[in-house]
C-alpha positions in Angstrom: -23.6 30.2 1.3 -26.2 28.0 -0.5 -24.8 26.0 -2.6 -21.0 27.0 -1.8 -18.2 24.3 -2.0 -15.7 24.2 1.1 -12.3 22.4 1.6 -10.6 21.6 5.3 -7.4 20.5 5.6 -6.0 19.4 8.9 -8.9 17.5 9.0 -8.1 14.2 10.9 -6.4 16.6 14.1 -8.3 17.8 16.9 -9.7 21.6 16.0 -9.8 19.5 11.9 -12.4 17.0 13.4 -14.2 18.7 15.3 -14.6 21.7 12.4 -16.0 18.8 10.2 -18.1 17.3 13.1 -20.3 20.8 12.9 -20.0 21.5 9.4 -21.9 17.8 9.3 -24.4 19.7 11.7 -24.6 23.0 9.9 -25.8 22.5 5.9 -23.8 25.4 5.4 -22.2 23.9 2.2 -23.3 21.6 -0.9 -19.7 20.1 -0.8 -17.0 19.9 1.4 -13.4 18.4 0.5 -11.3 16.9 3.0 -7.6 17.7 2.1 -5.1 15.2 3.8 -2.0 13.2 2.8 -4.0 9.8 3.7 -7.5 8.7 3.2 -9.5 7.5 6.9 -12.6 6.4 8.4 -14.9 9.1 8.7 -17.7 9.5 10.7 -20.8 7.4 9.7 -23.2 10.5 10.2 -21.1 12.9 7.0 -23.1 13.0 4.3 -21.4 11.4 1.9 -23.0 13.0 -1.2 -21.1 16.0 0.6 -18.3 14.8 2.3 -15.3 13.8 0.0 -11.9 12.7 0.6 -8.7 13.8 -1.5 -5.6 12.5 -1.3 -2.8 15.6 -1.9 0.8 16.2 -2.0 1.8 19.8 -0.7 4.7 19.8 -2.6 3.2 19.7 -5.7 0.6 22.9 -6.7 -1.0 20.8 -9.4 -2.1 18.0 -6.8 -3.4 21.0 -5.1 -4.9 23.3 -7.6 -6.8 20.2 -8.6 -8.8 19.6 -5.3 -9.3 23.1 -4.2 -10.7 24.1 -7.9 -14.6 24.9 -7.3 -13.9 26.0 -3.6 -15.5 28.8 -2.0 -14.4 28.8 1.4 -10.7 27.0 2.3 -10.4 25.9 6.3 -7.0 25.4 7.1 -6.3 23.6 10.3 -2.9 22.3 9.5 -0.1 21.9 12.3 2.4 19.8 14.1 4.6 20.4 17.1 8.3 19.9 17.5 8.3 17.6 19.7 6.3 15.2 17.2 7.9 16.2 14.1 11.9 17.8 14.9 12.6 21.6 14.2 12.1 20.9 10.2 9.0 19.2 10.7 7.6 21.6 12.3 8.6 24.7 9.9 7.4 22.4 6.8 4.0 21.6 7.9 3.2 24.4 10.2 4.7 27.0 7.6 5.6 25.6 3.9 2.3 23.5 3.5 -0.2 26.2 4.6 1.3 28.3 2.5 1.4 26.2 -0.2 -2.3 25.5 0.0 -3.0 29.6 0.3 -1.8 30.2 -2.7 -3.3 28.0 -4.4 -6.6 28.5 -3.1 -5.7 32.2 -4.2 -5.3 31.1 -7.5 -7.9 29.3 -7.9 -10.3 32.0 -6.8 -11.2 30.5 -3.3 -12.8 34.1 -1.7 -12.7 33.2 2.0 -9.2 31.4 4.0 -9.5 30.4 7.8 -6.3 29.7 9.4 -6.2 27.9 13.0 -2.9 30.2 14.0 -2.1 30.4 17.5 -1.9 33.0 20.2 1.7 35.2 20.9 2.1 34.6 17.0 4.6 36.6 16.1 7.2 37.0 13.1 9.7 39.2 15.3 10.1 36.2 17.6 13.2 34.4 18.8 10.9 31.4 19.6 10.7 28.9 16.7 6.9 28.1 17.3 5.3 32.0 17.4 7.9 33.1 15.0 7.0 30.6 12.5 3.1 30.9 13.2 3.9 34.9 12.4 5.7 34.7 9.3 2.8 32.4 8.1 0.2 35.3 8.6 2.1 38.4 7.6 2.5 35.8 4.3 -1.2 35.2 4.1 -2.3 38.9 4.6 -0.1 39.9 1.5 -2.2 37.4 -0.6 -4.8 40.2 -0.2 -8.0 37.1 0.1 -11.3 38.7 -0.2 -11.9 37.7 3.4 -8.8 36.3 5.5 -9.7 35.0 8.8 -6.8 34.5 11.3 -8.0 32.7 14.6 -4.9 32.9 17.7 -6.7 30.8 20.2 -4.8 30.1 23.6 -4.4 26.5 24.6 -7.1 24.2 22.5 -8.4 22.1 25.4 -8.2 18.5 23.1 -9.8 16.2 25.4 -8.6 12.3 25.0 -5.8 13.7 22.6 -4.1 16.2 25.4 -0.8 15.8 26.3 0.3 15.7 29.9 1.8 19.5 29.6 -1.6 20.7 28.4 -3.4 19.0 31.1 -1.6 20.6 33.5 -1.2 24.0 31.9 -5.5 23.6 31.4 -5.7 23.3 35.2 -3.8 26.1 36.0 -5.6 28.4 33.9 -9.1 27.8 34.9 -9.6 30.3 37.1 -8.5 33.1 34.6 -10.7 31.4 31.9 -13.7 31.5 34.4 -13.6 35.4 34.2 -12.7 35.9 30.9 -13.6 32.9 29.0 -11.8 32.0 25.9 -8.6 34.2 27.0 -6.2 31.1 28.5 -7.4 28.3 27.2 -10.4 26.9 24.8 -11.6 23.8 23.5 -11.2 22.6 19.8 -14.9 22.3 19.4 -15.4 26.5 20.3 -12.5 27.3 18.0 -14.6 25.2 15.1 -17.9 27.1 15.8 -16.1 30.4 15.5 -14.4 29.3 12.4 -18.2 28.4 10.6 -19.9 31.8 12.8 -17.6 33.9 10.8 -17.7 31.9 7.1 -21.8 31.9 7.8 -21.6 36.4 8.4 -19.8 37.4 5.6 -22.0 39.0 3.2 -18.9 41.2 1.6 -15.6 40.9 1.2 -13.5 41.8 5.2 -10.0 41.7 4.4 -7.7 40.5 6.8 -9.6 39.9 10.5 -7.2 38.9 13.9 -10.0 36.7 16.2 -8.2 36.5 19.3 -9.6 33.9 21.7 -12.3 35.5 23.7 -13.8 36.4 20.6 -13.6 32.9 19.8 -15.4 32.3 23.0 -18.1 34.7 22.2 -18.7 33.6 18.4 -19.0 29.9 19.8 -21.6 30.9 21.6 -23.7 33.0 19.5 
């Protein structure tokens, strides 16, 4: 991956900044484009002869096709919830903006995706949040990448950014996650390691790969 170019987008939410945290770490890329809606302050240890900024609008391909061109690799860690953005918030961001961003990285040539998805994802669903997350990957496994990676972890243990719900829900499953790590909950820093595990092992084209959470667990840690 000498010499690749990468883009993130989602960068500035808690699986986002953490991916970019160890991409800092890693040298894996020459350049790495950080895809968001607003410019912020980033960490003083990036690299800035590597770390960029770009300013997009998702509803317009030609902001897009602009930033990802040159890209190797796209990390996508895009999402909102519900509660923080009403029912068409939600569907927009978590659905209509990754895909917009897919496709363009398609067109543009971009040979490896990485979606942050979520467990139960599921198109079938009567659930607004799995059924959405599902139609989102049967949509990105028709785009036929070179190598599509789809990550469902469990709850992403956020730290300081967790709300009350997750705190308790992370309590509760503890003692399942002590015996099988990585299968009811994981932190946003393990699902980032995965994420640059698997871009770092592909030395030919994979398809379309599931990584449920306990193989997130197990790539974090190798």
């Amino acid at each position: 991956m000498s010499g690749a170019s990468a883009f993130v987008a989602g960068f500035t939410g808690a699986t986002g900044s953490e991916l970019v945290k160890e991409l800092g770490k890693s040298g894996l890329f020459s350049r790495v484009k950080l895809i968001g809606r607003r410019t912020v302050d980033l960490p003083d240890v990036l690299n800035a002869n590597i770390f960029e900024q770009e300013v997009v609008n998702y509803e317009e391909p030609d902001s897009l096709n602009a930033v990802i061109s040159g890209c190797n690799v796209g990390f996508c860690c895009l999402g909102t919830t519900r509660r923080d953005a009403g029912a068409d918030g939600f569907v927009k961001v978590d659905r209509d903006y990754v895909l917009a961003l897919a496709n363009c990285a398609k067109a543009q040539g971009c040979s490896q995706f990485h979606l942050v998805s979520s467990q139960g994802a599921d198109k079938s669903s009567y659930f607004l949040y799995p059924k959405t997350k599902g139609e989102v990957e049967a949509s990105l496994m028709d785009m036929k990448f070179d190598s599509l990676f789809i990550y469902r972890p469990p709850l992403i243990v956020r730290g300081d950014k967790a709300r009350g719900v997750e705190k308790v829900f992370g309590v509760l499953a503890a003692p399942v996650n002590y015996f099988k790590p990585g299968s009811a909950k994981i932190t946003a820093n393990e699902v980032a390691r995965a994420m640059i595990a698997e871009s770092k092992s592909v030395d030919a084209p994979v398809g379309n790969k599931l990584v449920f959470g306990t193989d997130i667990s197990k790539l974090a840690s190798s």
